[in-house]
N, C-alpha and C positions, 0 to 999 in steps of 0.2 A: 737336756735341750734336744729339739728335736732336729730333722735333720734339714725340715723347713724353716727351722727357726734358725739354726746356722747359717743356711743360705742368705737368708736377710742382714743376719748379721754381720755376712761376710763384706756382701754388698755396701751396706751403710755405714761398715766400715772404710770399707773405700771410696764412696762419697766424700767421706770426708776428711779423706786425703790428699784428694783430688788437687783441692784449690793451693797445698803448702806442698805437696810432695809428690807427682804426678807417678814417677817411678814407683815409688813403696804401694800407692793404687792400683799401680797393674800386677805389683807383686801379686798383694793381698786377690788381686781375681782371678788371676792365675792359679793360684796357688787353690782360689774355690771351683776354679772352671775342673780341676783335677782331681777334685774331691767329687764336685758332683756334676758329669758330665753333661745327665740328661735335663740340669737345673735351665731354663729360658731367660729366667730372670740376670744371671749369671750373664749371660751371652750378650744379652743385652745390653747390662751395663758395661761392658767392654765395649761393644759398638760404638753405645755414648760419647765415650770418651774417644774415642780415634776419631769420631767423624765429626765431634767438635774442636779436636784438635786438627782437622783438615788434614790428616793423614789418608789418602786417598788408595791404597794399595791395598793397607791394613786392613781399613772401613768397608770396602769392599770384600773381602777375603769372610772377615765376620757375618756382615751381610750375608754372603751364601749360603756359610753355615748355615743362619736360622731359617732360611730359605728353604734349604735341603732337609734339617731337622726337626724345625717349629713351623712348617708351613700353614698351620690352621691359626695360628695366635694374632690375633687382634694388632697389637703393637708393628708387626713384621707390615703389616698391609697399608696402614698408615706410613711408614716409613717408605713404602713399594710406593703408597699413592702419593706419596712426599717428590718423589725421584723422577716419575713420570709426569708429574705436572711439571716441572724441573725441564723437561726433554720438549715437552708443549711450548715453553715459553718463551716470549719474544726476547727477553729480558737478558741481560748482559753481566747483572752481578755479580761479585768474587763467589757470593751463596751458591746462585742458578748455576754457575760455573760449577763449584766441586761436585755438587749432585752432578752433573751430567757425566764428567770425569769419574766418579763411583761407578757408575752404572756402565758405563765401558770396560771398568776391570774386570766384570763380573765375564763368564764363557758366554762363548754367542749361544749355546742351547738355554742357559740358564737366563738369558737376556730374554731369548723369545719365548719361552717357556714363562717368564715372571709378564710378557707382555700378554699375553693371550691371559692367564690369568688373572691381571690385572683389567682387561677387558671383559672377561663376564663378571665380575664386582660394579662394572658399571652401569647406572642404570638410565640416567640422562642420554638420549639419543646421541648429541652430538659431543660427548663426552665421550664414550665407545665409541663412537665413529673414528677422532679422530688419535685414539690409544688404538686400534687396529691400525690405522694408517700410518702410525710410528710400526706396529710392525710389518706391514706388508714395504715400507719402504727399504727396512731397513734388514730384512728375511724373504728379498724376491720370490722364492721359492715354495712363499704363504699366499701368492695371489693366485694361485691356482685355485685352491681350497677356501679361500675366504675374500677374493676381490667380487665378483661378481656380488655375493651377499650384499658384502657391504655397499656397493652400489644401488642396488634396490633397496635394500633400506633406507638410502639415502632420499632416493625421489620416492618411495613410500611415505617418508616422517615428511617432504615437502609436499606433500598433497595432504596429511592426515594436519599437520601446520595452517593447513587451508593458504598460505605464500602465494600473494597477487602478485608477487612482481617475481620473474625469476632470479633478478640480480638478490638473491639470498644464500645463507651460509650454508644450506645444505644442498643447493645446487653448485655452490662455489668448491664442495669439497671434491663434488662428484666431480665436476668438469674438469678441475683445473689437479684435482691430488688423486684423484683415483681412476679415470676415466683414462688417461695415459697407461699407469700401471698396467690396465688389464689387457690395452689394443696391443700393445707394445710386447706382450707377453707372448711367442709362439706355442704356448703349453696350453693356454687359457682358450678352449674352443666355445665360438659363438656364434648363432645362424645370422643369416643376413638380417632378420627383420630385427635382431635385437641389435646389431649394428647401427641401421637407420635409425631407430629409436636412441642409440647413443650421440650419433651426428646431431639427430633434431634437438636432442636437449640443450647442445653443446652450441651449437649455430645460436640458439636463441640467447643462450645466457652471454655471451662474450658480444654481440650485437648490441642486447642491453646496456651489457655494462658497458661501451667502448660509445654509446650513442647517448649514455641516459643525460638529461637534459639542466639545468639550473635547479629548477626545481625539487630533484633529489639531494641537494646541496648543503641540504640541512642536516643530511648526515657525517658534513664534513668536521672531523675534528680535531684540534690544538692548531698552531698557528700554521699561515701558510706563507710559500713567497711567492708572491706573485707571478713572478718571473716563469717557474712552472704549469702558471693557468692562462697565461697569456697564448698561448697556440693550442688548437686541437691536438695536434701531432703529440705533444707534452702531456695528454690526461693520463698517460697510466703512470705516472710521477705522482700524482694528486693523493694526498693524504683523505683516500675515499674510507671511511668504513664502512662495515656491513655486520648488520643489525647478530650480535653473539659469536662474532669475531673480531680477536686481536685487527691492532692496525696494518701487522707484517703480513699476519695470513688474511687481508680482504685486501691487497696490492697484486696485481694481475699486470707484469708487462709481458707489452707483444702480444696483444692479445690476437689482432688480426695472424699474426704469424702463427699463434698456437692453433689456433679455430681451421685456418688450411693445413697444419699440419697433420691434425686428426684428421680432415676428409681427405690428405692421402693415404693413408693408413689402411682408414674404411675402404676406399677404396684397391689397396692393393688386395685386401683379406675379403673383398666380393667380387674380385675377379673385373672389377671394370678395364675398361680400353685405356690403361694410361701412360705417359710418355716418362720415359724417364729425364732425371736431373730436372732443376728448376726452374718450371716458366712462366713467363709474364703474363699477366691479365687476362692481354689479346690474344696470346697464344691459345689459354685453355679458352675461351670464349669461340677463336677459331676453333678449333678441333671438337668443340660441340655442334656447333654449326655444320658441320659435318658427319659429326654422328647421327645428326636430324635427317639425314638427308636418306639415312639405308633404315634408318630405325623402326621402321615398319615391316622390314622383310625378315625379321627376327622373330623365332617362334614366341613361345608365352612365357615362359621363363628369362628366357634371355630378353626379351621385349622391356619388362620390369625392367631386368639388371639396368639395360643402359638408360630405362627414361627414369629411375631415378641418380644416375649420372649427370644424366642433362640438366634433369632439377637441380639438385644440389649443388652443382658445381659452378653452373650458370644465376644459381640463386645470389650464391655467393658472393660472386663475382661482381652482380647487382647490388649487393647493400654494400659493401665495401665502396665501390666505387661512387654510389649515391651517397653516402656520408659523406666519402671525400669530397665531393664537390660541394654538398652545403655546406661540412661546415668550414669551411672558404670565404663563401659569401656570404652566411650567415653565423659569425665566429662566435654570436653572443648566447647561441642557445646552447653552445656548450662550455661557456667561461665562468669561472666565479665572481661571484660577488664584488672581486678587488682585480680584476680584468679591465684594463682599459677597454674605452669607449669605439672599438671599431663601426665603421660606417658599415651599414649592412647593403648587397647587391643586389638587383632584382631583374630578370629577363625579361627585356620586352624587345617588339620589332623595331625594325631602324627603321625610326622616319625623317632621319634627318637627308634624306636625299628625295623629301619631296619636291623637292625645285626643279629636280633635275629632268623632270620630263614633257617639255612643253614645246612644240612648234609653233612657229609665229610666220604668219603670212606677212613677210616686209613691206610688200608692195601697196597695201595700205597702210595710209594714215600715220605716215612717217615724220615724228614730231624728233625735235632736235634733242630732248631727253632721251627719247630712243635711239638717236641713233648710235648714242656710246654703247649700247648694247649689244651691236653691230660687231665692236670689234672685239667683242670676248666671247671667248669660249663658252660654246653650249656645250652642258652637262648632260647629256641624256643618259637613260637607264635602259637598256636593252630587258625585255623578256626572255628572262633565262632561268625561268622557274620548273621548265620540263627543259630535256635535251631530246635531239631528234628521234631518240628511241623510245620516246613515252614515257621514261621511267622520270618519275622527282627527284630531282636534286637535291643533295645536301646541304643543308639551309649554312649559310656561313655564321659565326656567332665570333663580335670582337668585340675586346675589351681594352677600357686606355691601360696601360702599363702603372701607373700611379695608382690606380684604384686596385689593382692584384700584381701583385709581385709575379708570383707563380702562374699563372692564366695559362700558358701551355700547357701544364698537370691538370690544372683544375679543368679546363676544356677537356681534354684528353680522358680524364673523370666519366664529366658528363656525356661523352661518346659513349662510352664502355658500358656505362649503368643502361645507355637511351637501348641501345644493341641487345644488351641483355633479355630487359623487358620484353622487347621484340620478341625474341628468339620462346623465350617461356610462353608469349600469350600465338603463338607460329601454330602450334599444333593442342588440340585439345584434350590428349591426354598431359601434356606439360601442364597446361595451362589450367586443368581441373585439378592438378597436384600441387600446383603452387597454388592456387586460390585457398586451398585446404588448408596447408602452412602459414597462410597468411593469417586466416580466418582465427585457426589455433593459438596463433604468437598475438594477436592482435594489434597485428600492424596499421588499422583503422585509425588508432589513438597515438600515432605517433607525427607529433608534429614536419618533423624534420624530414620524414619521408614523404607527408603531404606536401610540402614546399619541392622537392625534386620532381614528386609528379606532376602538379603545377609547369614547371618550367617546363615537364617535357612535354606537354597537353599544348603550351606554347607553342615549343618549337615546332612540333606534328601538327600545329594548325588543325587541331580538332576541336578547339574551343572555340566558337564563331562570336562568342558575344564577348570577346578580351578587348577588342577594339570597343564595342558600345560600352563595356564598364568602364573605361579610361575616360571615355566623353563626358559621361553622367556623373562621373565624380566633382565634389567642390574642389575648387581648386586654390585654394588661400596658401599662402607658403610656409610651413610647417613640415619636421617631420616628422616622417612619414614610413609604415611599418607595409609588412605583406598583406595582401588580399589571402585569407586563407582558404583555400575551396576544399568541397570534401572530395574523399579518395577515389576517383573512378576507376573503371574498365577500360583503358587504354587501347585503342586500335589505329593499324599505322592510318591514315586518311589522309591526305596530303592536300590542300590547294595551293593556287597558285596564291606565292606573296612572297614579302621581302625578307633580307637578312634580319637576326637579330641582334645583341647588345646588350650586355649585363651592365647595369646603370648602377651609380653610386645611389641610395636612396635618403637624400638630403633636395631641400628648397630649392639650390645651386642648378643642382642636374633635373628636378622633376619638373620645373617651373618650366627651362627650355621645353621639355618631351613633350607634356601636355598641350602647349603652343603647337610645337608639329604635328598632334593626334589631332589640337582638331582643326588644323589646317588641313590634314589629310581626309574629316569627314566630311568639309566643307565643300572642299575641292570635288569631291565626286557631287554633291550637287549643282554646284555653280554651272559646270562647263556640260551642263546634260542640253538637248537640243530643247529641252522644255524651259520657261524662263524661271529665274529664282533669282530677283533683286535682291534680297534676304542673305543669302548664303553666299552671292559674291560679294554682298557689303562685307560679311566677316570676314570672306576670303584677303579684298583690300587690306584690313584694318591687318589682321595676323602676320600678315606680310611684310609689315614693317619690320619683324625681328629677324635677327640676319642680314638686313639689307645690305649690300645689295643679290644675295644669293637671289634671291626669289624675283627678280627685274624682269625674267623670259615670265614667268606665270603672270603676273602683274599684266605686264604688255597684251597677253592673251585677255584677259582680262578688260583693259582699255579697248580691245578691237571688238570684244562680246558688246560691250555699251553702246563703241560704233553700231555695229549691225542693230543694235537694238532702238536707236533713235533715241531714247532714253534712259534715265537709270534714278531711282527712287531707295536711299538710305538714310534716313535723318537722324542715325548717328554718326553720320564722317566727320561731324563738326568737334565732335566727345572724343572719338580715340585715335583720329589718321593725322598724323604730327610729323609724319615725313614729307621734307620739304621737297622732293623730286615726286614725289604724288600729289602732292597740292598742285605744281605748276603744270602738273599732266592734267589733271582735273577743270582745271584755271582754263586751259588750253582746249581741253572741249566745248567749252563755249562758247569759244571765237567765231568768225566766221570760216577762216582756214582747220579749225580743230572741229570744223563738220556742223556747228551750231547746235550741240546735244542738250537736250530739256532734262536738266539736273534738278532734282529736287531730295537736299544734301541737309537742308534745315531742317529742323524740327515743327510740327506742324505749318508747311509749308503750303498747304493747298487752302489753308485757313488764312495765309497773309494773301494768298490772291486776290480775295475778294475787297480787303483793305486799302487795294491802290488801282491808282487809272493804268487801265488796260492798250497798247497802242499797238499797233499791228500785229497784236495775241503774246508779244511779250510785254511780262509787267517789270515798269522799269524800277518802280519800289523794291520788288524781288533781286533786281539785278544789283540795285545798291545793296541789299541785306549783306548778298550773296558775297559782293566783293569787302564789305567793310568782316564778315565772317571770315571769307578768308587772308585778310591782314589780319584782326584778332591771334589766327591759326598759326601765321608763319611769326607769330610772337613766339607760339608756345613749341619750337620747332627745337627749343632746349631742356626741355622735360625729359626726366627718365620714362624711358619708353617701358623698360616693364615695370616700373612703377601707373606707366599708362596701361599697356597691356593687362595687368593683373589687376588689376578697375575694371577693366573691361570683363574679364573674366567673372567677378565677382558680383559687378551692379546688374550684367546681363545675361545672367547664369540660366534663370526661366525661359528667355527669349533664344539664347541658343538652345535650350533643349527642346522649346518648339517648332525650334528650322530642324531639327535633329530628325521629331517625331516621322 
């Protein structure tokens, strides 16, 4: 027999003792491992047996042997690629367990030595990638010599992948597993410009991922609780995957935390201006604001350094701060599917203090419904939209407490992102280096950032036609979602105008607003020195909601008709159901209420010709007029915005052509 044919037989002899006699097994290969040392076959099935026996010491130990011995043999690399998929694994099994345990026994040269080798066997990109990154994590020492590689490889195979979105597996390795390794490494030298390029790719994937929106939701997989999807603050909880990774490795907490970590890093290894220990928002957003301020007396080199400082840092500072605040307001664009139903917020100006600015000359036409007007309190609004120094004031923005919890943060938010912006579009070299950034990330398409711009284009009073769009809107009670606008070029622009108010966007709250918008458009035509029966009719009718806030404008109102001798609306009879306006109305026609030629009916100049005429009043009209108005103080119990919002509705063309 030969000496291969012993070998086999030695073997298969102890196969098959294996299962009644496990000891006389190891005899028997013992006793062939010494016969024929340089046998593989031999080694091998010793292995078998210890590492299906979970003897974890032994198993290893034999392992190395063939390691050191048989390192070309097919069986050994399977069992290598066995052990490292094993180390990859999410997985918790008593199996995945001993493998991992084997592979600890073995020495750390021979650990990293079988990882590197085991790495160029592989030929799947992110199968190498992430068998490297088992060893650079686990042999610091290798990120000298192979982090940087592997890095570009990384966003090489994410471009050569063609990868539309960056939240992907081979940007997730780079940012979050190997982009640390290497900043973090004082051995690992890198120039500044591959720095930035590491911030940029880093800013935008953890942006993504910490913003991306419902719609990528369809990658969510196995069950969820809810309880976890119910707050923004809770997304990096959310069982997100990412398309050729595990569910452990596409989980990213903290991500805002990680994302400014690295830009202090970058920054201390490019030399920027920075403060030590940890500060808040305002802090670094001050101290950029201040670097703006020399940043031009800096030569060419250093000029760079710090203005992309101010970028980056102040960019930051902005998206962070703009997410915070939408998604606040707006919880559902980043909720799942199984998210309760939050009401969504929407900025708009306070107009509920249109009342409040009216003078009334008392000394006319002082009717006994007026004079309780007398003893209350005028509300006036002072103009304190500039202060004596020229400069605009900062627009106040409140909200009720029941509708945000948090409204101090979330203000304090929207401060921070508003300031930012500023500060980027201040100077035009900031301002041509974030356009660029933008342009690259494509922040155009992202919803949730158009909504914060919106609000600030509000608040900056740079958008002149938010009042005329509120007017021209239907107005039926339903709700009711954002106006989305597209993304502009933001510049401070200031006019003069009122505070604003983030409003619940539900029926409840829209139905009041819209009342006051277009009480407030009306108003500016009614009370102009040119006449508009038209627009004080609406003015009247509008004014009943609230009543009696609105008593001082009304009165003004009443004395405009005085001076005017007359007054022509023939729909007062349709919507003015407030019984202290009917008896004001009643009372102009007396002889003590001035004797005012009202003409309140509907085709009313058409009944004149109908009746006898007698000292130029028609007494047929006067009867109409009074049996109208008893009709009127019948309906004096009607829901008023069941009245109002009729009114809104049946005479939607006719206010938009008092409008025009």
């Amino acid at each position: 027999m030969s000496a291969q044919g012993d070998c086999e037989f030695l073997v298969k002899r102890a196969r098959e003792l294996v299962p009644g006699d496990l000891w006389a097994a190891k005899a028997w290969l013992i006793t062939a491992r010494s016969l024929y040392p340089a046998d593989f076959n031999i080694q091998y099935e010793m292995y078998t047996i210890e590492r299906n026996a979970e003897r974890t010491a032994s198993a290893g130990r034999l392992l190395y042997d063939m390691f050191v011995n048989f390192p070309d043999q097919p069986a050994v690399w399977r069992e290598i690629s066995v052990i490292t998929s094993a180390l990859r694994s999410d997985s918790q099994d008593k199996q995945t367990q001993f493998l991992r345990g084997l592979f600890e026994t073995l020495p750390g040269r021979v650990q990293c030595e079988m990882l590197l080798k085991a790495t160029e066997q592989c030929f799947n990109t992110l199968e190498r990638a992430e068998m490297l990154l088992l060893l650079l994590r686990r042999f610091p020492e290798t990120v000298v010599q192979h982090g940087v590689g592997l890095g570009e490889t990384l966003l090489d195979a994410e471009s050569i992948e063609d990868q539309e979105c960056p939240v992907n597996c081979f940007r997730k390795l780079f940012v979050c597993d190997v982009l640390p390794l290497i900043i973090n490494n004082p051995d690992v030298r890198l120039p500044a410009s591959l720095l930035y390029k590491y911030l940029n790719k880093a800013a935008e994937f953890y942006i993504n991922y910490v913003t991306r929106s419902t719609q990528t939701e369809s990658q969510y997989q196995g069950s969820q609780d809810s309880s976890d999807i119910m707050s923004p603050s809770k997304r990096s909880s959310q069982k997100y995957v990412i398309d050729g990774l595990t569910e452990k490795s596409s989980q990213v907490t903290d991500p805002w935390e990680k994302l400014f970590k690295i830009l202090s890093v970058v920054g201390m290894r490019c030399e920027w201006q920075m403060d030590k220990g940890r500060r808040s928002f305002g802090d670094i957003l001050h101290r950029m604001k201040d670097l703006c301020r020399y940043i031009s007396n800096f030569d060419s080199d250093a000029h760079i350094k710090y203005k992309n400082q101010v970028v980056y840092s102040t960019m930051l500072v902005f998206f962070k701060n703009a997410f915070q605040y939408v998604s606040n307001i707006q919880p559902s664009l980043f909720q799942g599917p199984n998210a309760p139903n939050q009401t969504p917020l929407v900025l708009l100006e306070d107009v509920t203090n249109i009342y409040g600015d009216t003078d009334i000359d008392r000394n006319k036409h002082i009717h006994k419904k007026r004079k309780l007007a007398e003893g209350r309190e005028k509300t006036m609004q002072s103009s304190d939209d500039e202060d004596p120094s020229g400069k605009a004031r900062s627009r106040h923005i409140t909200v009720n407490k029941a509708d945000l919890a948090n409204s101090i943060e979330v203000l304090e938010s929207f401060k921070l992102a508003r300031e930012s912006w500023e500060l980027l579009c201040s100077l035009e070299s900031l301002d041509k280096e974030f356009t660029r950034i933008c342009l690259a990330w494509k922040t155009d398409s992202w919803l949730w950032l158009r909504i914060f711009l919106t609000d600030m284009i509000i608040y900056q009073q740079t958008c002149e036609k938010v009042l005329d769009l509120m007017c021209c809107i239907s107005l039926p009670i339903q709700e009711g979602g954002r106006v989305q606008e597209e993304q502009p070029k933001v510049k401070s622009k200031f006019r003069k105008g009122s505070d604003l108010k983030l409003w619940p966007c539900t029926s409840r709250a829209i139905m009041p607003y819209c009342l006051h918008l277009l009480l407030a458009c009306f108003k500016l035509r009614a009370f102009t020195d040119s006449r508009d029966d038209m627009a004080l009719g609406h003015v009247v009718v509008l004014l009943q909601h609230e009543w009696p806030r609105g008593e001082n404008l009304f009165l003004k109102a009443i004395n405009k008709i005085c001076q005017q001798g007359n007054f022509q609306y023939e729909n007062f009879f349709n919507y003015v159901t407030n019984i202290d306006m009917l008896e004001e109305f009643a009372y102009l026609r007396t002889q003590e209420g001035g004797k005012i030629h009202l003409e309140l009916l509907p085709n009313q100049a058409m009944l004149i010709k109908h009746h006898t005429v007698t000292r130029g009043i028609t007494k047929g009209v006067k009867e109409d007029f009074r049996l109208a108005m008893e009709r009127q103080v019948s309906r004096c119990g009607e829901n008023l915005m069941v009245v109002l919002h009729r009114f809104c509705i049946n005479e939607k063309i006719l206010l938009l052509q008092t409008l025009a």
